[in-house]
C-alpha positions, 0 to 999 in steps of 0.5 A: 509738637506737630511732628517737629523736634523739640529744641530744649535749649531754645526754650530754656533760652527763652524762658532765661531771657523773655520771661523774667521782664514779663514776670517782673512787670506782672510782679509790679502790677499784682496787689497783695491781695484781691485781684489785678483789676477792681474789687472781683475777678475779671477777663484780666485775671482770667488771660492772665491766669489760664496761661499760668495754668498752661505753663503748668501742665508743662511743669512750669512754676513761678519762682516764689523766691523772685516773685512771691506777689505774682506766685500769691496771686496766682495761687488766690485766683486758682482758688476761684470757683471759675479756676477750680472748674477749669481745672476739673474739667482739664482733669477729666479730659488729661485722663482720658487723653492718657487713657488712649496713649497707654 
């Protein structure tokens, strides 16, 4: 990125060591169902999520097996129409970003 090397190791490193306690406090906070804030989706759901989104388009998933609330939650808001038409949108522009690479 940005004309630098990318250290695989280091951020495997990272991802063993800094992110687990931030999914387990995550895990701690997510209801079953409904959302991380009240009874409707909010800014929480939604800073929470678009980094999960992120992480995503660089393959990145929640382990079910460790953390099946925060995976569920995840999940319940990608369903919400605001996530959908992210996702749509994020569509369009990843296909015509690879259009001009090929």
């Amino acid at each position: 990125m940005m004309g630098q090397d990318i250290d695989e190791a280091q951020i495997e490193r990272h991802i063993e060591t800094e992110v687990p306690p931030v999914f387990n406090y995550l895990e701690s906070q997510t209801a079953e169902e409904g959302y991380l804030i009240g009874d409707s989706l909010s800014i929480a759901d939604i800073s929470v999520v678009s980094h999960f989104i992120n992480a995503g388009y660089a393959g990145f998933k929640v382990d079910v097996s460790r953390w099946p609330l925060l995976s569920s939650y995840i999940e319940r808001m990608l369903c919400q129409k605001p996530f959908q038409l992210r996702l749509e949108q994020d569509a369009k522009v990843l296909s015509r970003l690879l259009k001009k690479t090929s």
